[in-house]
C-alpha positions in Angstrom: 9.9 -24.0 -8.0 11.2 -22.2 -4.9 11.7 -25.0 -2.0 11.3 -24.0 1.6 14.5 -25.0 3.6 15.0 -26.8 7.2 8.0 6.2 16.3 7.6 6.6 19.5 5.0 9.0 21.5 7.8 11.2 21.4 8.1 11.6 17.4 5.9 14.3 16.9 6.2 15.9 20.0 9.8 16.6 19.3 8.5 19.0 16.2 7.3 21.6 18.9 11.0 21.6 19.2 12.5 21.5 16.3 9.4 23.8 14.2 11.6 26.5 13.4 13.4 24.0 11.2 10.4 23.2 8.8 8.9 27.2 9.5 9.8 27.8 5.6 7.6 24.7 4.6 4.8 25.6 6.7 4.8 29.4 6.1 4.3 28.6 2.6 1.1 26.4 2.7 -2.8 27.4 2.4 -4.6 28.7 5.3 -5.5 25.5 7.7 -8.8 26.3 9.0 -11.6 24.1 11.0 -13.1 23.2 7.7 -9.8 22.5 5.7 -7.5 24.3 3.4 -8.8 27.6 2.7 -11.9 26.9 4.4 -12.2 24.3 1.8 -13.9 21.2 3.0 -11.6 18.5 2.1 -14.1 15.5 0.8 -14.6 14.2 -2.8 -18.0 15.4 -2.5 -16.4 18.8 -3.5 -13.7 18.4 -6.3 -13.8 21.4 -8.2 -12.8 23.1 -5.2 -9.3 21.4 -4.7 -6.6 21.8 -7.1 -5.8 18.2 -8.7 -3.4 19.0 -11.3 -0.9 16.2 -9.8 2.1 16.4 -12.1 0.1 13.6 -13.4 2.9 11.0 -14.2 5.2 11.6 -11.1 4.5 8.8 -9.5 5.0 6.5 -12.1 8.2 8.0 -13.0 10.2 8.4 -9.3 9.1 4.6 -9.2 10.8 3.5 -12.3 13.9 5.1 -10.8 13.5 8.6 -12.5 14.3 12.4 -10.7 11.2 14.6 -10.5 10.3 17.9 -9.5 9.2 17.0 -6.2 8.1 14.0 -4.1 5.1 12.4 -5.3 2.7 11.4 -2.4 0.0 9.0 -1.8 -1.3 7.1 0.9 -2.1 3.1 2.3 -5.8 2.8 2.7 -6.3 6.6 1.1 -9.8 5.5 0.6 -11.3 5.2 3.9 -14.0 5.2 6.5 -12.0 8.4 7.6 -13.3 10.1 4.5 -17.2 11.0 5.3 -18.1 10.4 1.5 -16.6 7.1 1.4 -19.0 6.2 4.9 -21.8 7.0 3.0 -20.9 3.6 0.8 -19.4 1.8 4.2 -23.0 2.3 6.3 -24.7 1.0 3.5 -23.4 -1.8 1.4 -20.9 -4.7 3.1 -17.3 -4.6 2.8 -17.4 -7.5 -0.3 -20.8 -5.8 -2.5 -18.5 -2.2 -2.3 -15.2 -3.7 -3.4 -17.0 -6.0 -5.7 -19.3 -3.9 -7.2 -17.3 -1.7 -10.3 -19.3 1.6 -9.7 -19.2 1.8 -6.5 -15.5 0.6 -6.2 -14.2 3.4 -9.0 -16.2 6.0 -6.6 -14.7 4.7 -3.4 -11.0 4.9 -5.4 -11.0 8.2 -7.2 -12.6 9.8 -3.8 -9.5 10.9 -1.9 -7.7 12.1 -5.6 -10.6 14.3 -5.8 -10.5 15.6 -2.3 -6.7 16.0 -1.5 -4.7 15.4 -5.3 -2.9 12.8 -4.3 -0.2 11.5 -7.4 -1.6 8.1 -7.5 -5.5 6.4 -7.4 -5.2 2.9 -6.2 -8.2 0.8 -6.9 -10.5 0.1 -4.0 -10.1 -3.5 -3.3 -8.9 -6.4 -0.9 -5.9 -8.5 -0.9 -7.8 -11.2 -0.3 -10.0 -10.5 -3.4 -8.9 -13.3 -5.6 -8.8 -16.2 -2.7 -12.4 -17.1 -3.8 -11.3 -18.0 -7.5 -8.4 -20.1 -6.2 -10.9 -21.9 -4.1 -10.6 -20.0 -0.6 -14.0 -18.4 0.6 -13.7 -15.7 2.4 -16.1 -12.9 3.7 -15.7 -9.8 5.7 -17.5 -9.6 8.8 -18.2 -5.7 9.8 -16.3 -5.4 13.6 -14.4 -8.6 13.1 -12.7 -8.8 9.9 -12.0 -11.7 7.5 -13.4 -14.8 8.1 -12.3 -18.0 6.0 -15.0 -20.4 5.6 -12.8 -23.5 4.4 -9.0 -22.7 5.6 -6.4 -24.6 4.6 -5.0 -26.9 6.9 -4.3 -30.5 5.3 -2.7 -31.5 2.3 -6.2 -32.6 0.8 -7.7 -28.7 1.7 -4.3 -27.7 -0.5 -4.5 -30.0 -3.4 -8.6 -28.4 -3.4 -7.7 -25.2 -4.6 -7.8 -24.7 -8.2 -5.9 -22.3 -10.1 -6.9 -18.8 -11.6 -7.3 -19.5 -14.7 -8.6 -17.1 -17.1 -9.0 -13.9 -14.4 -11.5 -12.4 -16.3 -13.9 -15.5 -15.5 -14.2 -14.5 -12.2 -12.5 -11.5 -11.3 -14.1 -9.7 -14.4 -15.2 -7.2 -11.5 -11.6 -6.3 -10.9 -11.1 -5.8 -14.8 -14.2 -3.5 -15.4 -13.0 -1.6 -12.0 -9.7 -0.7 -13.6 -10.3 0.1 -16.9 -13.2 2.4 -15.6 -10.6 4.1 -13.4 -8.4 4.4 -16.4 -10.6 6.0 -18.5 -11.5 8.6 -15.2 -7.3 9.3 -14.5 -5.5 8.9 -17.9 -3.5 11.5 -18.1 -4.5 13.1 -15.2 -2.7 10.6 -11.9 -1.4 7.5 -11.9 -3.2 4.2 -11.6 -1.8 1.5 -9.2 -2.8 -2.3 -8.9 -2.2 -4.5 -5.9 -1.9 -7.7 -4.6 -1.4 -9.4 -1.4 2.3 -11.1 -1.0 2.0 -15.1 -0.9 3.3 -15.5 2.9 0.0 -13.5 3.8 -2.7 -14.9 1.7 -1.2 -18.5 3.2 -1.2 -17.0 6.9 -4.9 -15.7 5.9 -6.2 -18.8 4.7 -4.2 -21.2 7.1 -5.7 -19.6 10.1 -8.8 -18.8 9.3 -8.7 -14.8 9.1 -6.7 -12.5 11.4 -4.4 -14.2 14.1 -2.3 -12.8 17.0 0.8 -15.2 16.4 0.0 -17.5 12.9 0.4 -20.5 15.0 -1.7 -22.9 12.2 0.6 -21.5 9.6 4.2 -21.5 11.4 3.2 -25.6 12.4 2.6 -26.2 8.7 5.7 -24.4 7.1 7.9 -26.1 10.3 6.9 -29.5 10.3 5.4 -29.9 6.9 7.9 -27.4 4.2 7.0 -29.8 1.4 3.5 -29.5 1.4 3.7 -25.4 2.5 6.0 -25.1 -0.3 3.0 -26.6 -2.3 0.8 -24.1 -0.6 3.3 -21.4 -1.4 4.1 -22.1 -5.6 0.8 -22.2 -6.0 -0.1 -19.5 -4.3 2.6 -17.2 -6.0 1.9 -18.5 -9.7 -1.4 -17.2 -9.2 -1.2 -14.0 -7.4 1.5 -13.0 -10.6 -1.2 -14.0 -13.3 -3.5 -11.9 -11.0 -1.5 -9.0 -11.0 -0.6 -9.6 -14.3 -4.5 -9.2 -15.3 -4.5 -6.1 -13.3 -1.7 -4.4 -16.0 -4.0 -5.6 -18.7 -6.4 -3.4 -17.5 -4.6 -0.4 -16.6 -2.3 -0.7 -13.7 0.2 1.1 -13.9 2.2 0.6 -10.8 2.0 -2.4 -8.3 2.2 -2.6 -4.8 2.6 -6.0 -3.3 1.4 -6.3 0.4 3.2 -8.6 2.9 1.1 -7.3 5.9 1.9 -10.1 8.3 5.3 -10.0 7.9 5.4 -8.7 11.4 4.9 -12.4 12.3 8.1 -13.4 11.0 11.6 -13.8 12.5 14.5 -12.2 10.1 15.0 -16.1 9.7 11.8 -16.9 9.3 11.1 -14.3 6.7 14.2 -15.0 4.7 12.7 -19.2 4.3 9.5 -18.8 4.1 8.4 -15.5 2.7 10.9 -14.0 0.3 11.7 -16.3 -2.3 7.9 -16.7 -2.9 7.5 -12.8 -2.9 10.4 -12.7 -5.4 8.8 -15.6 -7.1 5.6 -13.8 -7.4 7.4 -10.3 -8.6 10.0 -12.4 -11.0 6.8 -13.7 -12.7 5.3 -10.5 -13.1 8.5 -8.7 -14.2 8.9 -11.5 -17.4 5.6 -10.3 -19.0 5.4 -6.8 -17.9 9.7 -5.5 -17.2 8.6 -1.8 -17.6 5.5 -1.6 -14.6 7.3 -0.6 -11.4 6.5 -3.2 -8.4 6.7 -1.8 -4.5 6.8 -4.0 -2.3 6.0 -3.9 1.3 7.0 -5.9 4.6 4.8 -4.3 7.4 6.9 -4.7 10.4 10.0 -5.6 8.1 12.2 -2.9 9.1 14.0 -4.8 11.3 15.0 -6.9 8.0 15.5 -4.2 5.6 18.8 -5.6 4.3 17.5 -9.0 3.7 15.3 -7.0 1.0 17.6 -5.1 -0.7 17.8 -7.7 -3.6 14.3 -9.1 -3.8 12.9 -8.1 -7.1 10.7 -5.1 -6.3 11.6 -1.8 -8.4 10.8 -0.1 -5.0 10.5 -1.3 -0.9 8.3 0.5 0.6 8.7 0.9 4.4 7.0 0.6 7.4 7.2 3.9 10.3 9.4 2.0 13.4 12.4 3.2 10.9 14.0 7.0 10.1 13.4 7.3 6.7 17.9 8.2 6.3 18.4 5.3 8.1 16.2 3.1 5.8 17.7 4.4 2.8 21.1 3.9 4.1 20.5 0.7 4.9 18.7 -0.7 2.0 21.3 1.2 -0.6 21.1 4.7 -1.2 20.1 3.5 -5.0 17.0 1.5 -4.0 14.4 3.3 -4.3 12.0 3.7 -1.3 8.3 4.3 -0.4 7.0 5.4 3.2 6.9 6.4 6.0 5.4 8.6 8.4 3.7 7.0 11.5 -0.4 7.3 10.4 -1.2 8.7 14.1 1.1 11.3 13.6 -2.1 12.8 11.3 -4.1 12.7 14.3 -1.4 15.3 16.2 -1.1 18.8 15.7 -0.7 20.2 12.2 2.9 21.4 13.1 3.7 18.0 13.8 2.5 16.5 10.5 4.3 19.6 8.6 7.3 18.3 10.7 6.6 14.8 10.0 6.3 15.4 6.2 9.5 17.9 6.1 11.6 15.3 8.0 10.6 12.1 6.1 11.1 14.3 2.3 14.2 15.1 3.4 15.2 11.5 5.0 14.4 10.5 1.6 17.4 12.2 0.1 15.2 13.7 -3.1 15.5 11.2 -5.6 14.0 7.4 -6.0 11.6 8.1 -3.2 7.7 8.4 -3.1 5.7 9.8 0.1 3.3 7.7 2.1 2.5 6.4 5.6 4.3 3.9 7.0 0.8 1.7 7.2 -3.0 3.2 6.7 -4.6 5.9 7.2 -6.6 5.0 10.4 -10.2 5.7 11.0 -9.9 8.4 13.2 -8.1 10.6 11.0 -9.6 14.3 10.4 -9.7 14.9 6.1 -8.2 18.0 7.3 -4.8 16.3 8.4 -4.9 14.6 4.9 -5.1 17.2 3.0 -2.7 18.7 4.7 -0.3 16.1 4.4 -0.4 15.8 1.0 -0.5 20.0 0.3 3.2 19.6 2.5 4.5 17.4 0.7 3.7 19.1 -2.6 5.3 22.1 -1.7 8.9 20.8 -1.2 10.9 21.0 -4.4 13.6 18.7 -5.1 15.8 21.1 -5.0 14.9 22.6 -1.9 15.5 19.6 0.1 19.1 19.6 0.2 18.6 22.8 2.7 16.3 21.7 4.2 
């Protein structure tokens, strides 16, 4: 049992300046017109039209520590109401009936691999997905967000939730999900799980849905520790068998999301959020050592040291941090995920060559995996996706060094 105790405006701008540095990289991509790369709309709605012959394992392999060819790239929330295909789903059917629903949910995940070749396809879900089947209802309400119709705020709401159990039971959903995608990507891309981190799914069901401070859940884990350390085991027992089940069905990665870590002091965060997170990640790492787990504290950068030894195979990074600076400060041997800032796709093109150029070569070409340093947000053009990723495939590994 773990025991509680007592990019600035002016980032891309500054490529305008500095262009001539990434010209190389630039010069060599495909033609960037109005309707993509070479004129190629960039939706899944026309896959034989992009190139998706991702090095198909590269992913997997730079995050079990190994050198590659290149940088493999993904990105957070890659399957998107930025995507026109994937609005098609979004206008129709709510938020739980999509993510819930296996068909539709492989559709919505293998979307932006067959529209930009991203090196990873990660399932089409929520973090708070398995909150229901530990007790915690939840729905998502379109313009507002998660709403938690019995959140946890006494010790008799606590001792209420019931454990997982057999996942399968009722999660079967997420099962039939995965091993659909399996069959769709095997051998092709690499297929990653997730899970929210405990400190999140407690803030989430604590306050009742999103909150601009936690105030329910900071009162809980300061004046009650025993019974949020309760809250907490419990919570991180589950979310490993959880995870767990995801492997079983074809996860071959796992990204563990602490997205209201932002909330918490350097302190704070070292009490009441790591050792449950490492909990959580030791748990999973006992039955499954050879699955790579990422980890990532949005808004942790300021902390980065204090997650240098957590159990994660990889920390992935959030974008208020230069990608050198993170490595430096984590341990040049850890090896990192992240980070370019996700407006930087709503910019100019040279700036998200620029972006992509600086951030490859931040990351030192080894033990490091492209992505933003948070989603990709609504307003993104597919265009500056695709673009992104066709960047970051054309740096080699051993061009980075002069770069």
């Amino acid at each position: 049992m773990v025991m509680a105790k007592s990019f600035s405006a002016l980032a891309w701008m500054s490529c305008l300046i500095s262009f001539s540095e990434s010209f190389q990289v630039f010069s060599r991509l495909p033609a960037l017109s109005a309707h993509g790369i070479n004129g190629v709309k960039m939706s899944a709605s026309a896959p034989a039209s992009v190139n998706i012959a991702t090095d198909h394992d590269i992913l997997l392999r730079v995050a079990r520590g190994e050198d590659a060819e290149r940088t493999p790239v993904w990105l957070m929330r890659q399957a998107g109401r930025y995507m026109k295909a994937f609005r098609e789903y979004s206008d129709k059917y709510p938020f739980r009936v999509r993510s819930e629903t296996p068909e539709i949910a492989v559709e919505l995940s293998l979307q932006p691999w067959k529209a930009f070749g991203v090196d990873g396809v990660i399932m089409f879900s929520d973090i708070l997905t398995p909150l229901p089947s530990l007790g915690v209802e939840f729905d998502v309400i379109k313009g507002h967000g998660p709403v938690i119709s019995n959140p946890l705020r006494t010790a008799a709401d606590i001792e209420q939730m019931t454990p997982l159990g057999d996942p399968s039971d009722k999660l079967g959903f997420v099962g039939e999900t995965l091993q659909a995608l399996k069959k769709e990507v095997e051998g092709k891309t690499t297929l990653v799980g997730f899970i929210g981190a405990p400190w999140t799914m407690a803030a989430y069901s604590c306050e009742g849905g999103s909150s601009k401070n936690c105030m329910i859940t900071k009162k809980m884990m300061m004046e009650q520790p025993q019974l949020f350390d309760r809250l907490m085991n419990h919570l991180a027992v589950n979310l490993a068998d959880y995870a767990c089940y995801q492997v079983e069905n074809g996860a071959q990665v796992l990204q563990i999301f602490e997205s209201w870590a932002h909330q918490l002091s350097p302190a704070f965060f070292s009490t009441f959020a790591k050792p449950y997170a490492d909990l959580t990640m030791k748990l999973i790492k006992e039955r499954y050592p050879d699955v790579p787990v990422i980890y990532f504290a949005n808004g942790g950068s300021s902390y980065l040291e204090r997650q240098s030894d957590m159990n994660a195979d990889m920390i992935c990074v959030d974008w208020a941090v230069d990608m050198a600076q993170a490595r430096q400060r984590l341990g040049k041997d850890k090896p990192i995920s992240g980070n370019v800032d996700p407006l930087v796709l709503l910019g100019p093109k040279e700036g998200i060559v620029q972006a992509v150029t600086d951030c490859i070569k931040g990351g030192g070409g080894s033990g490091h995996i492209l992505n933003l340093g948070h989603g990709v947000v609504q307003q993104t053009p597919e265009e500056a996706v695709g673009l992104f990723v066709e960047t970051a495939k054309s740096i080699s590994t051993a061009e980075i060094k002069s770069l």
